[in-house]
N, CA, C and O atoms as a GROMACS GRO file, in nm:
protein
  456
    1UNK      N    1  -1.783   0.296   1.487
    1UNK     CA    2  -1.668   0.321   1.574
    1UNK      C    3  -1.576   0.425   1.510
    1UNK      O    4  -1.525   0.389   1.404
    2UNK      N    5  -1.547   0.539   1.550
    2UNK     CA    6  -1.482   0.614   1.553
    2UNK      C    7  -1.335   0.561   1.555
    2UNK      O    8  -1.305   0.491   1.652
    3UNK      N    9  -1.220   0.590   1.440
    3UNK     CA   10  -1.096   0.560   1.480
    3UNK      C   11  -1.014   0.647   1.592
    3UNK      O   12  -1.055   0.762   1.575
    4UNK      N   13  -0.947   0.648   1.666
    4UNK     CA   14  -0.870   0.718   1.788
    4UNK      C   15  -0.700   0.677   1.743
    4UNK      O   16  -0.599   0.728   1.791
    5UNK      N   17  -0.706   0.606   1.670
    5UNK     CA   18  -0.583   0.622   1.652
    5UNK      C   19  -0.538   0.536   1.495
    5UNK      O   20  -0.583   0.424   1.468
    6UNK      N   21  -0.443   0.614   1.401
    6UNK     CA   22  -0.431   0.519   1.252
    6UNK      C   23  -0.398   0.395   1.310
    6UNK      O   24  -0.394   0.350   1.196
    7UNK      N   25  -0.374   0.304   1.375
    7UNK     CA   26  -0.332   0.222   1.422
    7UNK      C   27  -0.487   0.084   1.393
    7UNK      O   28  -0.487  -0.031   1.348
    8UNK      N   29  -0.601   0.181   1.451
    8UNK     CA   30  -0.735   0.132   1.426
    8UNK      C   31  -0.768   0.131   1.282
    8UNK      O   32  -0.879   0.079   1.278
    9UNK      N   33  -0.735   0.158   1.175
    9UNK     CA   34  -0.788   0.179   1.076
    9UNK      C   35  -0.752   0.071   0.964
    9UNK      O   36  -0.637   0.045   0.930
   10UNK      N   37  -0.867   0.010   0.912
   10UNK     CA   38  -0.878  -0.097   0.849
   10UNK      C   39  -0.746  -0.117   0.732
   10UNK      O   40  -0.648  -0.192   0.725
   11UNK      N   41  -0.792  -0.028   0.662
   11UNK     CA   42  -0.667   0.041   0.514
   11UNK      C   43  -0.491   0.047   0.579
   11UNK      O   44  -0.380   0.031   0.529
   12UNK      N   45  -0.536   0.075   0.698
   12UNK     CA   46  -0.334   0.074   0.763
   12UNK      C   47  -0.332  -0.028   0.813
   12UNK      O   48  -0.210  -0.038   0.827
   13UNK      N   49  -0.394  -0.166   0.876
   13UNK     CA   50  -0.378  -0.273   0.933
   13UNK      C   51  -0.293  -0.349   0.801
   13UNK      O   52  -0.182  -0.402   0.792
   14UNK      N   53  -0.425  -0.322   0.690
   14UNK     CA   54  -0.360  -0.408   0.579
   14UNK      C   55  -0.271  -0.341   0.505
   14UNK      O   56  -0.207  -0.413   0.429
   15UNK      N   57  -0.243  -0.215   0.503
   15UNK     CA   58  -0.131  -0.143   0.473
   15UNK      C   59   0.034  -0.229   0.512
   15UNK      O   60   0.125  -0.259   0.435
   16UNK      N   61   0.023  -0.246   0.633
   16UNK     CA   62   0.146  -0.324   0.717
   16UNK      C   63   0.148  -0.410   0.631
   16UNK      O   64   0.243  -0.416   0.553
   17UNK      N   65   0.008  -0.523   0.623
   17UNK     CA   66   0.052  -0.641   0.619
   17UNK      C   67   0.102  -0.647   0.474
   17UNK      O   68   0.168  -0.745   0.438
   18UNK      N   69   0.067  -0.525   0.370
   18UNK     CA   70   0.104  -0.545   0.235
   18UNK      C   71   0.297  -0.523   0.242
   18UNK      O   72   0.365  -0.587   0.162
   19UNK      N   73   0.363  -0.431   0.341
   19UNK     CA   74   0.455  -0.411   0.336
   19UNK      C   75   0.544  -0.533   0.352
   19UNK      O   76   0.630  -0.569   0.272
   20UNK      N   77   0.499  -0.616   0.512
   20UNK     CA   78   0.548  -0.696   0.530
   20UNK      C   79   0.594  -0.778   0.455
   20UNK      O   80   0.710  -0.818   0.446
   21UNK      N   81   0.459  -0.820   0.370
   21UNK     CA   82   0.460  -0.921   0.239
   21UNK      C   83   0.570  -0.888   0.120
   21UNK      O   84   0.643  -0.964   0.056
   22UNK      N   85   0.550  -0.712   0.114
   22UNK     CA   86   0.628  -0.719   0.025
   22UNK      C   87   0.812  -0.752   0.028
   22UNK      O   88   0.893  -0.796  -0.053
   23UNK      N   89   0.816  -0.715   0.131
   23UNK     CA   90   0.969  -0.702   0.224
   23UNK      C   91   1.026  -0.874   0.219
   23UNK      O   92   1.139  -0.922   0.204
   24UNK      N   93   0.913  -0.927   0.238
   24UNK     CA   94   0.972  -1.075   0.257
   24UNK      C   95   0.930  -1.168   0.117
   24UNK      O   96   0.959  -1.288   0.125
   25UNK      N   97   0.880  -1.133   0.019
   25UNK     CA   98   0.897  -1.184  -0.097
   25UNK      C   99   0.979  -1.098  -0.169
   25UNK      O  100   0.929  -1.128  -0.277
   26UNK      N  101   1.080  -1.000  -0.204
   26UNK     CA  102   1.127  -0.947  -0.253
   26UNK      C  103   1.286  -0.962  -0.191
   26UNK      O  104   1.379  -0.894  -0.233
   27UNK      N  105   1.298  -1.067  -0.079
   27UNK     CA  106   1.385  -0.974   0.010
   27UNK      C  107   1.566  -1.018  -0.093
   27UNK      O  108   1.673  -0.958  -0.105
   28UNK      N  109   1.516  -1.146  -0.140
   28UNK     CA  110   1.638  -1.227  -0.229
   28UNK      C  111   1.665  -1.190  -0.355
   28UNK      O  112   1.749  -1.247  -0.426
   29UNK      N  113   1.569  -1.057  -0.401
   29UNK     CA  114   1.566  -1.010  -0.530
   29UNK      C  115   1.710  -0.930  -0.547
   29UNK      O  116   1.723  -0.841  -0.463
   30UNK      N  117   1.804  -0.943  -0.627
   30UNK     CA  118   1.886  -0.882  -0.655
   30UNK      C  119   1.914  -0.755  -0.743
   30UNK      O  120   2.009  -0.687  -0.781
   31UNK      N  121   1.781  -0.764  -0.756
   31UNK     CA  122   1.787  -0.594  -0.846
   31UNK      C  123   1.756  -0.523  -0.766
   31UNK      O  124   1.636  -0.523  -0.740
   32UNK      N  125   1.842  -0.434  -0.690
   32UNK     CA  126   1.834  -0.418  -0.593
   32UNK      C  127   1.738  -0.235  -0.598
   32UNK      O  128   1.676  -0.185  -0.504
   33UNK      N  129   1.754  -0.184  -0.718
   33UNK     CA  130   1.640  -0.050  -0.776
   33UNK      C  131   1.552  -0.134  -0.745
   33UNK      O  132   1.524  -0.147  -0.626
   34UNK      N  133   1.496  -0.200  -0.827
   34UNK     CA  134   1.360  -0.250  -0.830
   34UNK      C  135   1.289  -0.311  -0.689
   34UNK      O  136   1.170  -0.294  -0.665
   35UNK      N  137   1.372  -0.378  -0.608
   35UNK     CA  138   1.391  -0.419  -0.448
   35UNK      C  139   1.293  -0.282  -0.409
   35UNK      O  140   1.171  -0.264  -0.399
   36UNK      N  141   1.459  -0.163  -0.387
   36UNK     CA  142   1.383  -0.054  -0.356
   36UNK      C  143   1.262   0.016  -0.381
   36UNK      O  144   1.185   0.034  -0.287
   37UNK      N  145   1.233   0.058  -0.494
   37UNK     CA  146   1.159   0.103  -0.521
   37UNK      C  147   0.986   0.044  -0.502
   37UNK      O  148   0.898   0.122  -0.467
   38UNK      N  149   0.958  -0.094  -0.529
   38UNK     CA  150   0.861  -0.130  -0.484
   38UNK      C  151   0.850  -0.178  -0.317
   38UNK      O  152   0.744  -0.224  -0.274
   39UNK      N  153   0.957  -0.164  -0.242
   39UNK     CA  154   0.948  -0.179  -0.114
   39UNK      C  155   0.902   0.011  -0.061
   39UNK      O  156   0.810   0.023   0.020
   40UNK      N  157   0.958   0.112  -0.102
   40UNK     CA  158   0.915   0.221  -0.072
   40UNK      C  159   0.787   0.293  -0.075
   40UNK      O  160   0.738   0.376   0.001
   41UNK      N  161   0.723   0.207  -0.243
   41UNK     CA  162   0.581   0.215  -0.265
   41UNK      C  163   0.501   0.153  -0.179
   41UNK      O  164   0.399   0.221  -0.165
   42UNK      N  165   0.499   0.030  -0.097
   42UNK     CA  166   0.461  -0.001  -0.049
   42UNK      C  167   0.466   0.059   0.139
   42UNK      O  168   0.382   0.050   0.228
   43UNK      N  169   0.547   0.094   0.136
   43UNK     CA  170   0.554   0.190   0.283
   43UNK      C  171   0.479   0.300   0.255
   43UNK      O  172   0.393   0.323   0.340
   44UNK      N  173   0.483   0.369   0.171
   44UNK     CA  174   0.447   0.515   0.145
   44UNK      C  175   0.278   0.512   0.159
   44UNK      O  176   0.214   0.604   0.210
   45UNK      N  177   0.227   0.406   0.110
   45UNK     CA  178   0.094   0.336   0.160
   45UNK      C  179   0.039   0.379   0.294
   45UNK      O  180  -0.051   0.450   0.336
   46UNK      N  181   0.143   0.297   0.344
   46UNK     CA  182   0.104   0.267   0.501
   46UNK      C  183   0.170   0.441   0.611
   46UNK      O  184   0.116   0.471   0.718
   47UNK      N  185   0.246   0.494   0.572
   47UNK     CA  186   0.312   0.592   0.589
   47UNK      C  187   0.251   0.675   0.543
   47UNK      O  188   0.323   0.772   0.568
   48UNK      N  189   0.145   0.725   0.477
   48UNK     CA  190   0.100   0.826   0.410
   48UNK      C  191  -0.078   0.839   0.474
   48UNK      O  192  -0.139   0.946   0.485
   49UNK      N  193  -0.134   0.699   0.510
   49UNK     CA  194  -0.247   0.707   0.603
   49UNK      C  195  -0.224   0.748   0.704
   49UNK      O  196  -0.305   0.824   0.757
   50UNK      N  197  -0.102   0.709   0.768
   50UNK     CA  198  -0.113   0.744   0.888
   50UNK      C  199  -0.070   0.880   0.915
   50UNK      O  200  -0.115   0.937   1.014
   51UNK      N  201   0.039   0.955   0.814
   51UNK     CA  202   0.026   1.083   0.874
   51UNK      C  203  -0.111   1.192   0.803
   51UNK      O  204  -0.150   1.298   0.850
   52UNK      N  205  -0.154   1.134   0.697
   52UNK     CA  206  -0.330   1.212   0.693
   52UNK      C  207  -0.387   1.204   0.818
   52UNK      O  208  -0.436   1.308   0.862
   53UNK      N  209  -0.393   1.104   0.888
   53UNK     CA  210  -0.486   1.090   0.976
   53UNK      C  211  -0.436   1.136   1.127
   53UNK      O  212  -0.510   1.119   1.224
   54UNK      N  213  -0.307   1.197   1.140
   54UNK     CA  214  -0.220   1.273   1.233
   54UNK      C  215  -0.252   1.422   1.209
   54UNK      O  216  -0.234   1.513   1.289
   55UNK      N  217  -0.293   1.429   1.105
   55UNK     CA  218  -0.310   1.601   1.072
   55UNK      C  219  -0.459   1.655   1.170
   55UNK      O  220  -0.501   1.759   1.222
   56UNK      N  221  -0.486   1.557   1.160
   56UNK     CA  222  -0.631   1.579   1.237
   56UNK      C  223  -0.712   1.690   1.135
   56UNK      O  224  -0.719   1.798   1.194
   57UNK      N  225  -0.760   1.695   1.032
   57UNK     CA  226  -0.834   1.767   0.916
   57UNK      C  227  -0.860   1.671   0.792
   57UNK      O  228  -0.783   1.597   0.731
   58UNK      N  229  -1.013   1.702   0.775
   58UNK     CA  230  -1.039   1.629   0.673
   58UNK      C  231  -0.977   1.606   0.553
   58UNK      O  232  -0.945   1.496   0.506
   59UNK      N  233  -0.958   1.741   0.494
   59UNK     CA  234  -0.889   1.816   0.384
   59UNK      C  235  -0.789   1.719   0.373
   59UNK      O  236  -0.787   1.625   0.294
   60UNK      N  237  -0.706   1.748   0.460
   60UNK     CA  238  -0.552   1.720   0.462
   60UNK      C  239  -0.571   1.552   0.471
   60UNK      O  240  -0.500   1.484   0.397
   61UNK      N  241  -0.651   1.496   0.545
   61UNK     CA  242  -0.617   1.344   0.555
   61UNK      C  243  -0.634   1.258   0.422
   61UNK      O  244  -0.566   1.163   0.381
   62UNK      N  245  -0.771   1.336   0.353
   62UNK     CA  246  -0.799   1.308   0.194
   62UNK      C  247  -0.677   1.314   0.070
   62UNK      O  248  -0.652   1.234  -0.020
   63UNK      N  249  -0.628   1.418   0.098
   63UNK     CA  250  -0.504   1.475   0.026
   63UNK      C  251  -0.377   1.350   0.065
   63UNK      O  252  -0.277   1.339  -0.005
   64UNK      N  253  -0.397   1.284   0.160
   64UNK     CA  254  -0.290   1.196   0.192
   64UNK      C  255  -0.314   1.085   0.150
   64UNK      O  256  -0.240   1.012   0.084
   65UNK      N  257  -0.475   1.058   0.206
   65UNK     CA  258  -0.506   0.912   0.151
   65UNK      C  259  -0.509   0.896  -0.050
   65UNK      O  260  -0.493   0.790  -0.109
   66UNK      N  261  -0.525   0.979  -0.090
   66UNK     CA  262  -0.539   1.014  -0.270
   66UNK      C  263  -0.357   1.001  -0.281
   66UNK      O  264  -0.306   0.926  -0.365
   67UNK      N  265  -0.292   1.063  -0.207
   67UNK     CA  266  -0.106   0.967  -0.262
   67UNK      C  267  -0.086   0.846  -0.192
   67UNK      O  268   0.028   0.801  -0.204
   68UNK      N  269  -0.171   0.773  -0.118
   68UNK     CA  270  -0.126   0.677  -0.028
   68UNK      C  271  -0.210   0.556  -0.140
   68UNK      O  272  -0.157   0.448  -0.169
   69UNK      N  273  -0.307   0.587  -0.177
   69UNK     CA  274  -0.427   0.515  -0.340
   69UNK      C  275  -0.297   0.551  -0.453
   69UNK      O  276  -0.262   0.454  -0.520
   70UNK      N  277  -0.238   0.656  -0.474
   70UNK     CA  278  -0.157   0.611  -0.587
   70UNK      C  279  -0.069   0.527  -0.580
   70UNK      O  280  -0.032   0.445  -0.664
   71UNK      N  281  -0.031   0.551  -0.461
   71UNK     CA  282   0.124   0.456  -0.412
   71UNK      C  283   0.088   0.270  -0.379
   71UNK      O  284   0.163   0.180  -0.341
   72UNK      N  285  -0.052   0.270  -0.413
   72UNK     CA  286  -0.102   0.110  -0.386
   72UNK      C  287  -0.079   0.095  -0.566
   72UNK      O  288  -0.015  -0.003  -0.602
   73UNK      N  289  -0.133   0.193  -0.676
   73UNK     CA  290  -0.081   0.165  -0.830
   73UNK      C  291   0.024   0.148  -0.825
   73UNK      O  292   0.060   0.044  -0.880
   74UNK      N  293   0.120   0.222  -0.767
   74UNK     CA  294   0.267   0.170  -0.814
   74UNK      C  295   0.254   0.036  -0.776
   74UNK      O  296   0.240  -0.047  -0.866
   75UNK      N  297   0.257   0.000  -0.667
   75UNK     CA  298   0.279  -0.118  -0.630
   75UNK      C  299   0.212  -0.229  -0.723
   75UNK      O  300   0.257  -0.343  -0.731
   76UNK      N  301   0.126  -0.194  -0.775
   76UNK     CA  302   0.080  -0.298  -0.836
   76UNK      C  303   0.128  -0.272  -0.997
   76UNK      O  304   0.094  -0.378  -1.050
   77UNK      N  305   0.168  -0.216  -1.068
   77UNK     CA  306   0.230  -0.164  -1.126
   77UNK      C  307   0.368  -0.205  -1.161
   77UNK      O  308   0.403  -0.235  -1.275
   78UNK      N  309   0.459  -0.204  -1.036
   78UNK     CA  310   0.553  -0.311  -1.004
   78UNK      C  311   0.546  -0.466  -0.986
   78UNK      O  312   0.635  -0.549  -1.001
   79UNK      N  313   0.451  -0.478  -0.959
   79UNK     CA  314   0.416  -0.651  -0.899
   79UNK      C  315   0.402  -0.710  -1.080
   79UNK      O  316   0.439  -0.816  -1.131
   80UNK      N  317   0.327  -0.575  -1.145
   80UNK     CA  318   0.320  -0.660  -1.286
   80UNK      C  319   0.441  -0.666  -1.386
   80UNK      O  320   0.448  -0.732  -1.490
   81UNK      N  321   0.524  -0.592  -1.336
   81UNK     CA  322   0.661  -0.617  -1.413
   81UNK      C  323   0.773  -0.706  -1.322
   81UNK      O  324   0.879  -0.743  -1.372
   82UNK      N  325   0.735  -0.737  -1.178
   82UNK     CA  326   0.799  -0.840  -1.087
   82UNK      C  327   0.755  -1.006  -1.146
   82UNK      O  328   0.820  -1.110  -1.137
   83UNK      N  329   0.640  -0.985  -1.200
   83UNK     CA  330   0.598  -1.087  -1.262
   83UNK      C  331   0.651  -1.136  -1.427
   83UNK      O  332   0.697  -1.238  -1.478
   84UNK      N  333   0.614  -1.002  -1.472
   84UNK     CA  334   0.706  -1.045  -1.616
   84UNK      C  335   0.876  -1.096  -1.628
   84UNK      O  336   0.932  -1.166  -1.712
   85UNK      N  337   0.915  -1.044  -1.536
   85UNK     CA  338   1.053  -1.036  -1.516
   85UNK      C  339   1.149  -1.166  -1.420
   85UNK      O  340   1.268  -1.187  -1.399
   86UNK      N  341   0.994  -1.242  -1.377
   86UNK     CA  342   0.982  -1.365  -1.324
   86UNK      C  343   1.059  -1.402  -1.169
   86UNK      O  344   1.119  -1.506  -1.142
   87UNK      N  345   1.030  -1.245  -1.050
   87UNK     CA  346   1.059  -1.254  -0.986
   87UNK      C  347   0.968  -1.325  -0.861
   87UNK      O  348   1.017  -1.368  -0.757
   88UNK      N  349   0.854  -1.324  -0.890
   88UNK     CA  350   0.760  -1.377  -0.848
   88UNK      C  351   0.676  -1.448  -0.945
   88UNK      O  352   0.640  -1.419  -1.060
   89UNK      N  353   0.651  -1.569  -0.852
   89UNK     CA  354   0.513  -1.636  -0.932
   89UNK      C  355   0.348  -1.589  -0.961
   89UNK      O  356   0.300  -1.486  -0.914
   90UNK      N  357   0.279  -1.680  -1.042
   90UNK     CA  358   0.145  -1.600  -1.062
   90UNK      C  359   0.045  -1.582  -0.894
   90UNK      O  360  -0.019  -1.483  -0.856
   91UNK      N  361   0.061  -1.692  -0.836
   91UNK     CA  362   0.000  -1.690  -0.700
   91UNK      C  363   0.050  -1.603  -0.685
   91UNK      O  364  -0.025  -1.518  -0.731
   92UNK      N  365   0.169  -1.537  -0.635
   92UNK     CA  366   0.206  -1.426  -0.528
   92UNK      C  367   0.222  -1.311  -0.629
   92UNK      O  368   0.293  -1.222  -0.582
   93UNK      N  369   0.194  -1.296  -0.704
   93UNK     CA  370   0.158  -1.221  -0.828
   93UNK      C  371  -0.023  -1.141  -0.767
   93UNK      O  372  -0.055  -1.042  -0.700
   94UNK      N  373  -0.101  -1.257  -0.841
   94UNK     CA  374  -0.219  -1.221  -0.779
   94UNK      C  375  -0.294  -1.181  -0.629
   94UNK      O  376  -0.392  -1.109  -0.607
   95UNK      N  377  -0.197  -1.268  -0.523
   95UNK     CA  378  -0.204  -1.243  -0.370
   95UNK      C  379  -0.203  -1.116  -0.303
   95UNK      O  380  -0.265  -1.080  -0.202
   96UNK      N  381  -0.079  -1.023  -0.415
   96UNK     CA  382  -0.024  -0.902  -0.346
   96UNK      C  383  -0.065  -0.787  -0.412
   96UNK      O  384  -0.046  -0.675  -0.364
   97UNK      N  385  -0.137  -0.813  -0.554
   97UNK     CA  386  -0.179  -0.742  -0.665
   97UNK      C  387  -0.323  -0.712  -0.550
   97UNK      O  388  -0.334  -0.612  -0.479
   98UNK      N  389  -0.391  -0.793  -0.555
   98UNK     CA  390  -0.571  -0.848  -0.442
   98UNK      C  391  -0.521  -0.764  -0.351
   98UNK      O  392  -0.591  -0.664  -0.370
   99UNK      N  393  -0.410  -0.726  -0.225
   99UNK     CA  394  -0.437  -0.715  -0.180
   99UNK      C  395  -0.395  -0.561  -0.195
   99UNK      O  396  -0.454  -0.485  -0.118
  100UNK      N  397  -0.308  -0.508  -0.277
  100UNK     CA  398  -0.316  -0.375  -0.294
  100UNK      C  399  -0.451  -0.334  -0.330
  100UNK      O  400  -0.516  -0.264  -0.252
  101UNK      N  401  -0.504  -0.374  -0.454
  101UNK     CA  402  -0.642  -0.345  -0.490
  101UNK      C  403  -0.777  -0.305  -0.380
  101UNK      O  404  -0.852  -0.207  -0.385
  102UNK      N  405  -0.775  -0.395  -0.300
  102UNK     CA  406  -0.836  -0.376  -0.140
  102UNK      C  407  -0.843  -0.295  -0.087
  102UNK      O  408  -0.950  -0.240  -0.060
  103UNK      N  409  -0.668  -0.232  -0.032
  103UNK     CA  410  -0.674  -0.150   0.019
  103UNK      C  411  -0.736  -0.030  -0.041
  103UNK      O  412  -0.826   0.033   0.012
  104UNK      N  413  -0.678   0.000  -0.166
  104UNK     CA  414  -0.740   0.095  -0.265
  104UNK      C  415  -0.877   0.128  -0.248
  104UNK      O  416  -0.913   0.244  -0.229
  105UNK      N  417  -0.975   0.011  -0.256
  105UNK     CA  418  -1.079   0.034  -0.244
  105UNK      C  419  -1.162   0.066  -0.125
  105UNK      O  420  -1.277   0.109  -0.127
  106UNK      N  421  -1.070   0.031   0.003
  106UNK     CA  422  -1.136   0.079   0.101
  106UNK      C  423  -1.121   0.194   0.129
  106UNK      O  424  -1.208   0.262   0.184
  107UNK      N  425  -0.976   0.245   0.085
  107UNK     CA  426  -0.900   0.374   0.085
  107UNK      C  427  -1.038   0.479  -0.006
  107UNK      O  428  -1.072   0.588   0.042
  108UNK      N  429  -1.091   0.435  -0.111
  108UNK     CA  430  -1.165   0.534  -0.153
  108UNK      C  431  -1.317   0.508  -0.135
  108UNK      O  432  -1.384   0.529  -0.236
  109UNK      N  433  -1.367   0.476  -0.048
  109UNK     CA  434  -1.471   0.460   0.042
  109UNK      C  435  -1.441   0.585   0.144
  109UNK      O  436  -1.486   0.698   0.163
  110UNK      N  437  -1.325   0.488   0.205
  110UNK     CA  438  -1.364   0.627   0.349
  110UNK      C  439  -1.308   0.746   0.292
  110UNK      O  440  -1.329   0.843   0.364
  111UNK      N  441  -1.236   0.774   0.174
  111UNK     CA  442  -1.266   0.884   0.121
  111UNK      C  443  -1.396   0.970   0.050
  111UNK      O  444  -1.414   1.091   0.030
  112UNK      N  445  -1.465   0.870   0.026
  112UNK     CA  446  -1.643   0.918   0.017
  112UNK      C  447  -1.705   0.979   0.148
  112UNK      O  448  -1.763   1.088   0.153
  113UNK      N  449  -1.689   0.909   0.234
  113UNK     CA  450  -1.707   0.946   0.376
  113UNK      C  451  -1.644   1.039   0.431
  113UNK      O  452  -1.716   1.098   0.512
  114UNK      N  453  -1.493   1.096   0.421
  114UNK     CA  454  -1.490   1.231   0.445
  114UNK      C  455  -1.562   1.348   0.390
  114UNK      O  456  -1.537   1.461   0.432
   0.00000   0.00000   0.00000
């Protein structure tokens, strides 16, 4: 199946749902940099597939999805100092860590495939 729209695409479905997640476990965090900053990483994810895949060019959608794969490291990156710092527990530690990782990996699949 051909995607017709980022909306269809596996990596941005769970893109959302990583944001969501992150938005609503973070939302009581009072550091409010750190709030930001891993709430932005986590948009930039989901925000960065979808305008690769608006460009309508291979080139260019690759080039988006390769900062939209870095911006899943930050996030996880953050999740491991959200953890040291004991803003989250190890479950939702590992839950959101899994599911950045995922995306990542599907993210560089269908980048094989372009």
């Amino acid at each position: 199946m051909k995607a017709e729209r980022f909306e269809d695409l596996i990596f941005w479905k769970r893109s959302k749902f990583l944001v969501v997640e992150i938005y609503r476990t973070f939302r009581n965090v009072k550091d409010f940099g750190f709030r930001d900053q891993i709430q932005r990483a986590a948009v930039s994810v989901m925000n960065n597939s979808a305008e690769g895949f608006e460009r309508k060019g291979n080139k260019e959608f690759k080039h988006f999805l390769f900062i939209a794969k870095g911006s899943c490291g930050e996030v996880r990156s953050m999740l491991n100092i959200a953890f040291e710092l004991g803003y989250i527990d190890k479950i939702n530690f590992e839950k959101l860590s899994g599911i950045s990782e995922e995306i990542s990996k599907i993210m560089s699949g269908f980048i094989k495939k372009l």
